[in-house]
N, C-alpha and C positions, 0 to 999 in steps of 0.2 A: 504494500500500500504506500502512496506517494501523495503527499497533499501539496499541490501548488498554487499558488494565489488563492483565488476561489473556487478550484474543481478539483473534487478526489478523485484520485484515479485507482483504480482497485485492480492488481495486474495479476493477481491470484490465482489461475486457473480452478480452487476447488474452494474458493472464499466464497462465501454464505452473507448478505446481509439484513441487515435486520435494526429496527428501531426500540430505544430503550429512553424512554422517559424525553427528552430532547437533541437527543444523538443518534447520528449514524455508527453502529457497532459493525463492526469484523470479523466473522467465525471462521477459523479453520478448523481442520482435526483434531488438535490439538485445544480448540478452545478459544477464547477468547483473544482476537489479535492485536484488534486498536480499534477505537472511540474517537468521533470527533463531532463537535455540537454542528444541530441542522443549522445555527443561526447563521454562523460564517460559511456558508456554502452554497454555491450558484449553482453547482453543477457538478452530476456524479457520475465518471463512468465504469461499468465495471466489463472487464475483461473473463470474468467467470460464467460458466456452464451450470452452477447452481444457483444463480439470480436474487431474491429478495423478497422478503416478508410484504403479504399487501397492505400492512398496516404503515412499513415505509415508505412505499409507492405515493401511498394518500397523504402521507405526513407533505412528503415533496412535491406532490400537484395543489395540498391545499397553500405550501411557503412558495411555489413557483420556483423548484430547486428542478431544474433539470436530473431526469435518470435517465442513462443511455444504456444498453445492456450492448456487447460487442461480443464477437465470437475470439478467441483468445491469439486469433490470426487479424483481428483487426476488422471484420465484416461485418454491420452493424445489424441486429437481429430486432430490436424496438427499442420506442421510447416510451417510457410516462404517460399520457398527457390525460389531462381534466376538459371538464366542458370549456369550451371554446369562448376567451373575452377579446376576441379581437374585432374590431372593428368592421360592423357588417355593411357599410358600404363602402369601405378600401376592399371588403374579398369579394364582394356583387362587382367591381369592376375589373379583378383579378380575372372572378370565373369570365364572366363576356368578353373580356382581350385572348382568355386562355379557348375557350370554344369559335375564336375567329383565328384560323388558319395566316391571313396575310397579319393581322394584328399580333399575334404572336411572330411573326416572322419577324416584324418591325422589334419586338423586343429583345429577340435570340440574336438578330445579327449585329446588336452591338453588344450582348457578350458575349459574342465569340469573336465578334473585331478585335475586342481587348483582351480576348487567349491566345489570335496569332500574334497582336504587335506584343504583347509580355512575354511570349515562347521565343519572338524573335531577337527580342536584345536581353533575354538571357544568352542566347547565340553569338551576340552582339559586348557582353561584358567577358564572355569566357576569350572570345580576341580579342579586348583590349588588355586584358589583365595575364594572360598566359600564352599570346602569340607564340614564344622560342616554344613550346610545350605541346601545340597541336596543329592540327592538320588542317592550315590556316585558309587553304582553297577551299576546301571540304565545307567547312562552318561559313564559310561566307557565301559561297555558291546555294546554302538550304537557307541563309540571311537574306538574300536577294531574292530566293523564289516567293517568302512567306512573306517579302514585301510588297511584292508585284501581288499577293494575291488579298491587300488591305483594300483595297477603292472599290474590285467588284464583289466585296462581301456587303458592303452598306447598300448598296444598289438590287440586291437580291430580292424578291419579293416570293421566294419557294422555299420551304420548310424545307421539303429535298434536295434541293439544289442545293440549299447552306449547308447540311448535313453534310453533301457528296465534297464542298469546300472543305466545312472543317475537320473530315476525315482523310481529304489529302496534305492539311497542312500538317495535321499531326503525324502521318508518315513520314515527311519529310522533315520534320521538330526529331522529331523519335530517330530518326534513321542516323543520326549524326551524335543522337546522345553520348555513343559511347566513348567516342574523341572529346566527353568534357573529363572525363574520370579520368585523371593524371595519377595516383596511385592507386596501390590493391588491383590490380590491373588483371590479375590473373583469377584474384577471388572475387572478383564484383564484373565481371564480364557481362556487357550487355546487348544483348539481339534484337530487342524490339519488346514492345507491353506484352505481357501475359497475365491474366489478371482468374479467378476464380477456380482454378486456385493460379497465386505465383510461382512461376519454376525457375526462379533464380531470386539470386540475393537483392540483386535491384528492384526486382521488380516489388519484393514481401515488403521491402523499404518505403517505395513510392505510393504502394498499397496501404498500408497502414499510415502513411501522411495523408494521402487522400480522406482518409476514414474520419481524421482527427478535424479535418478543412472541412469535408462534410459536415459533422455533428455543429462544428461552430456556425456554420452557413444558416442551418438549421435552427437555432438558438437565438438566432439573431433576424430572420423571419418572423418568426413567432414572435418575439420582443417588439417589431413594429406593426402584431397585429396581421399578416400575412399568415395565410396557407402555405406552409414549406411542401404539402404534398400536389399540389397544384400548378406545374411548370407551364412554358410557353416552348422551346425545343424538348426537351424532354419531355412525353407527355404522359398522360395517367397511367398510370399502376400501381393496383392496389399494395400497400407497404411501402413503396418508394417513393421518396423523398423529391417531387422530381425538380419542384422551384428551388430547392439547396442546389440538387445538381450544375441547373442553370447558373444558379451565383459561383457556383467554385470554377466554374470554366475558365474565367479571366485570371482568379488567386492563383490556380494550381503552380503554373511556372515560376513567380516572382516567390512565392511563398514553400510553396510544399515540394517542387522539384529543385528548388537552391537551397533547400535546410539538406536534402537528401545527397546532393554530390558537394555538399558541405564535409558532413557528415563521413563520409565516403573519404573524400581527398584528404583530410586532418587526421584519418585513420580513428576516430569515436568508435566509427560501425566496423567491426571486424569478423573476419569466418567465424569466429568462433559466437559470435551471436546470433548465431540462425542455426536451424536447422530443417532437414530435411527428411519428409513421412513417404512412408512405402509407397504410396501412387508417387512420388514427385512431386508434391506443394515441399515448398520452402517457407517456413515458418519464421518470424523473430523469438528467440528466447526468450525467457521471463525477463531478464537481465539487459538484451535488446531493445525491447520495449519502453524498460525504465530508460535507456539512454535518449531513444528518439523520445517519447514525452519530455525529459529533463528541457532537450535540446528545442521540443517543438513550444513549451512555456518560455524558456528565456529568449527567442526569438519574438514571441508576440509582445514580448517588451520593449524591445526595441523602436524606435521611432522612426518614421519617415513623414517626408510633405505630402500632404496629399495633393495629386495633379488636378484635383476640380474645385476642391475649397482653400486651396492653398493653405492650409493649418497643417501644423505638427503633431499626429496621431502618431502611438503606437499600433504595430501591426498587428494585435489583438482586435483591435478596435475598425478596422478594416471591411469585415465584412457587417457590422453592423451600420456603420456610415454606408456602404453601397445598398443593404436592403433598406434603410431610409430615402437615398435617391429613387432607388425601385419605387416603393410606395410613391413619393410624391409625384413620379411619373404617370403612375396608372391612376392617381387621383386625378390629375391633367394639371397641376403645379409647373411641371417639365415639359419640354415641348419634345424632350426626347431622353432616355436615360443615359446618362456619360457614363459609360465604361471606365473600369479602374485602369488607366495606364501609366506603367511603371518604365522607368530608366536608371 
């Protein structure tokens, strides 16, 4: 168990929780693990297959404490949640943008505008910063394509067609990744996403950052009163999350894939924190897990400008500023929603 700012993280595989007078308690086999009061706490996730008392559950929908439950590879299996206080004419205009095919398209292609320009000068900081190091034709040549493909993604008015874009710029993002991993070169070999399960060490890595980007996307939805299950390029399915999905499009590169060949290159993440199950998923260790949480909290500390309100946010605070622009967009506030774009 790891408690960081305001979210516990419960990385346990066979941890039990449970509510005791105004705390979250911890059981293992052994008994009692560790206690900590509901009052200081936003947000709980746990990484265990034997989940939580419903008298907890209720305690944290009636405090608005987030519960995430995650499978112990990082796949998230449900949340919490109470009757619904959110704002019923920001989600009556949710749903009518989300059941119009072009209206949703208008919304999907500026975040995915700002998935290729933030995948691209990720492409774009690894040449300026380790030119003598990589394979400098190579990243500029997938730099050049993903630029060329910014002007006719805003101009799109097909849910398919932007899909058939943002699936070839991510082949081309991905195809180049493994020229950013400057060490562990042998142990962290990368071929392209493999995702349900991961079959390599990058992949269980980017996986479970995703997982963590998710849940926050999620968290902060809901915070302004949105449907996180209610997307515009993602669309319904029952359990998923699809309007988080949509908001992590833009974060995943600036945030969840540079903590991860962070991670990687500083050597944190090493073979020896993962492993691998008789089909072939590669897992993170218990051990793993603490490292990337540690690494994925003190990153969200961190500060940057933001490129639309020009203020100085921590990257915690990122995807709740962009589901506020969301909202005040489908309110009609905005005359169009600005993409998070990073440099």
């Amino acid at each position: 168990m790891r408690k960081m700012l305001n979210t516990l993280f419960v990385t346990s595989e066979d941890a039990y929780l449970a509510l005791e007078n105004e705390n979250v308690v911890i059981y293992k086999e052994e008994g009692k693990a560790a206690q900590y009061p509901l009052q200081v706490l936003e947000n709980i996730v746990s990484f265990s297959y034997k989940g939580a008392s419903p008298a907890l559950m209720g305690a944290c929908v009636e405090r608005d404490i987030g519960l995430s439950f995650l499978t112990p590879n990082g796949r998230l299996l449900a949340r919490a949640a109470g009757a619904s206080r959110g704002n019923v004419l920001l989600r009556k205009a949710q749903y009518r943008i989300s059941d119009s095919l072009p209206e949703s398209c208008r919304v999907a292609r500026s975040l995915i505008f700002g998935k290729v320009y933030n995948s691209r000068w990720v492409l774009e900081r690894t040449l300026r910063d380790h030119a003598l190091r990589v394979n400098t034709d190579k990243l500029r040549e997938a730099s050049l394509h993903l630029q060329a493909q910014l002007s006719p993604l805003l101009t799109t008015e097909d849910l398919d067609s932007l899909r058939g874009m943002e699936g070839e710029a991510s082949a081309c993002y991905f195809g180049v990744w493994d020229e950013m991993i400057l060490n562990q070169k042998t142990d962290f070999r990368f071929q392209g996403r493999s995702r349900r399960p991961p079959l390599d060490r990058v992949n269980a890595a980017l996986s479970m950052a995703y997982t963590l980007l998710t849940h926050d996307c999620t968290a902060a939805l809901e915070s302004v009163g949105l449907d996180a299950y209610v997307g515009f390029m993602h669309r319904d399915r029952p359990g998923r999350t699809s309007l988080a999905l949509d908001l992590m499009e833009e974060l995943r590169a600036p945030l969840a894939d540079r903590l991860v060949l962070t991670l990687i290159n500083t050597r944190v993440l090493q073979k020896q924190h993962f492993r691998t199950q008789a089909g072939g998923a590669v897992l993170l260790t218990d051990d793993g897990r603490k490292l990337l949480l540690n690494a994925w909290q003190s990153r969200k500390k961190e500060e940057i400008t933001h490129p639309y309100l020009k203020e100085k946010l921590p990257w915690g605070l990122i995807p709740y500023v962009q589901a506020l622009l969301l909202a005040r967009y489908l309110r009609g506030d905005l005359d169009a929603y600005p993409p998070f774009l990073w440099k």
